[in-house]
N, C-alpha and C positions, 0 to 999 in steps of 0.2 A: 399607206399603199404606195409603191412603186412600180410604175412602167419602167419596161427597156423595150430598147428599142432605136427605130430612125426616125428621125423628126418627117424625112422627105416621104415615107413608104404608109399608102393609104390606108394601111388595118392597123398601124399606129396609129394615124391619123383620125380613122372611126374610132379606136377605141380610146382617145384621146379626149374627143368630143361629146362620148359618150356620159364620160366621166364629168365632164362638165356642166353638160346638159342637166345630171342628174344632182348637180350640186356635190359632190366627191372627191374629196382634196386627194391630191396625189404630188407624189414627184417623177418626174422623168430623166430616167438617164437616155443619154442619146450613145449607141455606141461609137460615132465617129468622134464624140469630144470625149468621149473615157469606156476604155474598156470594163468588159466582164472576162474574170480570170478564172482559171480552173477550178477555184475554189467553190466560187459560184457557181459554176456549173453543177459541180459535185452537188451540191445544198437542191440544186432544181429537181437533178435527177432522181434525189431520196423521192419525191412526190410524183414525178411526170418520166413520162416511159422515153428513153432516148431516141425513137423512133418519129415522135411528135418535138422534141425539143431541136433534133438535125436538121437544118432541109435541105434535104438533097433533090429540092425541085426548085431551084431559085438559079439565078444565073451565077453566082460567085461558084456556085458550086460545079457549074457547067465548064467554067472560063479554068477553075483549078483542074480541072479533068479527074477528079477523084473516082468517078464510079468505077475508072480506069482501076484507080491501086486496092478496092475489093477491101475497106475498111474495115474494121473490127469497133467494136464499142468504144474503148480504151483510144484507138485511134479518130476518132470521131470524136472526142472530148479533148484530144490534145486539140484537134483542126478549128475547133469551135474556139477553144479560147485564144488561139493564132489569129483564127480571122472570125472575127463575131456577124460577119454579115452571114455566118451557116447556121445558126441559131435562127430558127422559126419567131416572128414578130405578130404582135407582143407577148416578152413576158410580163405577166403581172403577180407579184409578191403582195400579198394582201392577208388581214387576222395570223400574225402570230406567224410569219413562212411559208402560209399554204400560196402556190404554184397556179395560174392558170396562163396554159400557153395559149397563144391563135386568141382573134375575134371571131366570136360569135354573139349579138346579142341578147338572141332567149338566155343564152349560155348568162348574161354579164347582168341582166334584169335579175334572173332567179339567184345569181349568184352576190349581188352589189346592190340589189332594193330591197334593204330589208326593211317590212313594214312595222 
């Protein structure tokens, strides 16, 4: 399993400690000490909708003035792998490629506790 992500940003952070808590080896990448490249991106979106993987509610996003240039997908993927702070945190890569963007809990119990 891997996290990406920012060390600093607290839904990293919960779902950091969540993994812990539950005893859940992971690794983390932080995007400010290495990037995630297009490629990767690409690999996310076969699984998770572009829509949840953008965010176009966080402040990089505000500060570039994008909502200004009316992105397209294709556009929104070049942006994300420029500036990885537009990529929604955490992703987590877990069983074989499968994708889960955002913390949520209920979501990481049903999905990471397997009995």
């Amino acid at each position: 399993m891997t996290i990406y992500g920012i060390k600093t940003c607290s839904t990293v952070g919960k779902a950091r400690k969540f993994m812990r808590e539950n005893n859940i080896e992971f690794d983390f990448v932080d995007y400010k000490l290495e990037s995630v490249d297009e490629e990767k991106i690409r690999e996310w979106l076969k699984q998770v909708d572009i829509h949840l993987l953008f965010n176009s509610r966080g402040k990089k996003y505000r500060d570039l003035k994008l909502k200004e240039l009316k992105l397209n997908d294709e556009d929104k993927i070049k942006w994300m792998a420029k500036e990885n702070y537009l990529i929604k945190r955490p992703v987590i890569e877990y069983d074989n490629n499968k994708v889960h963007v955002a913390y949520n809990e209920e979501v990481y119990k049903e999905t990471f506790l397997k009995n």
